[in-house]
C-alpha positions in Angstrom: 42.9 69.5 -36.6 41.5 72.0 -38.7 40.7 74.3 -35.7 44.5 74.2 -34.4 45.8 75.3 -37.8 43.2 78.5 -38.2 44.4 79.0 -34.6 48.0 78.9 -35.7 47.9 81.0 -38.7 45.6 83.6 -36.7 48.9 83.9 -34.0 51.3 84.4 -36.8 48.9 86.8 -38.0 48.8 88.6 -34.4 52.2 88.5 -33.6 53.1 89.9 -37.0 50.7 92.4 -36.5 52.2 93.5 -32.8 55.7 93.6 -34.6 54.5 95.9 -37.4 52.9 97.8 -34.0 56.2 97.7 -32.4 58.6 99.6 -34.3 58.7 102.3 -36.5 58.0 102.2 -40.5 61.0 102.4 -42.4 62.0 105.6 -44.9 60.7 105.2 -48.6 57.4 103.2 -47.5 54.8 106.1 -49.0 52.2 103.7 -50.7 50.0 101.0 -49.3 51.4 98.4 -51.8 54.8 99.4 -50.4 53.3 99.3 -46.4 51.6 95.5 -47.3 54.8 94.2 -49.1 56.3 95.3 -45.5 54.0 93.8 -43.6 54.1 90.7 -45.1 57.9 91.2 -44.8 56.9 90.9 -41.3 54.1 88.3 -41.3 57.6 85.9 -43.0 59.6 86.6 -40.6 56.7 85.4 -38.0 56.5 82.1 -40.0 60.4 81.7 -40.0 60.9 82.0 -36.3 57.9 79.3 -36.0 60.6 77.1 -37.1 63.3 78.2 -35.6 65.3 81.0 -37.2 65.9 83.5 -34.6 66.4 86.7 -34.8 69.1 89.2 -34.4 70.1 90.1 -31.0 71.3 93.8 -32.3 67.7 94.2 -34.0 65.7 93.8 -30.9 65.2 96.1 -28.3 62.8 96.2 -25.4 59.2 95.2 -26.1 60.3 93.3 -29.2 62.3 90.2 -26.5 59.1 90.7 -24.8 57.2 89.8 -28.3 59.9 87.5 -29.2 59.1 85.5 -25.8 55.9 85.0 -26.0 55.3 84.3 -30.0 57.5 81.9 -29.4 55.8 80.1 -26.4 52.4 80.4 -27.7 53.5 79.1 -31.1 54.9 76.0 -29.8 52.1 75.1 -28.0 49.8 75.6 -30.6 52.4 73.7 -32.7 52.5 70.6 -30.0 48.7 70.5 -29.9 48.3 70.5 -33.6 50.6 67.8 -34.1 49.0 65.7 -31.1 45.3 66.3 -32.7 47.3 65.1 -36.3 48.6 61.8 -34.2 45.1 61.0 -32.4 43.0 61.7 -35.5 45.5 58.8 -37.4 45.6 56.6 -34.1 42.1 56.0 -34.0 41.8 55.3 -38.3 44.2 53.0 -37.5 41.9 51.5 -34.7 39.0 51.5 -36.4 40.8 49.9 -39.3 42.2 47.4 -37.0 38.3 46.2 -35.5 36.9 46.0 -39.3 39.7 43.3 -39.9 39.5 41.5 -36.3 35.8 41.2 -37.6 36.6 39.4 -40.4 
């Protein structure tokens, strides 16, 4: 379970990353503390869309519905296989839990 969520937060991390890649920096950003409060501007809006707040149509262009796409696939899958690890991990404490009483 552990695995899927480092693997989760590392694709937020990417596909943050590609959408900082993707489009220009804004005007006033002249400091690295201003250029990391952007980024993780970006790395939020990453998160949010992993749960379903889509974007605006008017702010994405090109490559970007590309990125959009495919964030959004490979975070849902990640997604399902995390919460199917979560569901077999408690499925078989409940097993085991179930044999220790039949043994009684």
């Amino acid at each position: 379970m552990v695995y899927f969520l480092t693997i989760l937060l590392f694709i937020v991390f990417t596909f943050g990353l590609l959408n900082r890649i993707s489009e220009k920096v804004p005007n006033g950003i002249n400091t690295w503390d201003q250029y990391f409060s952007y980024f993780i501007t970006l790395l939020g809006g990453e998160y949010q869309q992993m749960f379903g707040e889509n974007p605006s149509p008017d702010d994405m262009k090109g490559i970007k519905w590309m990125l959009y796409f495919m964030s959004s696939m490979v975070m849902n899958v990640v997604a399902l296989n995390l919460l199917i690890a979560v569901i077999s991990e408690t499925y078989g404490k409940v097993q085991d839990t179930y044999e220790a009483v039949e043994c009684k």
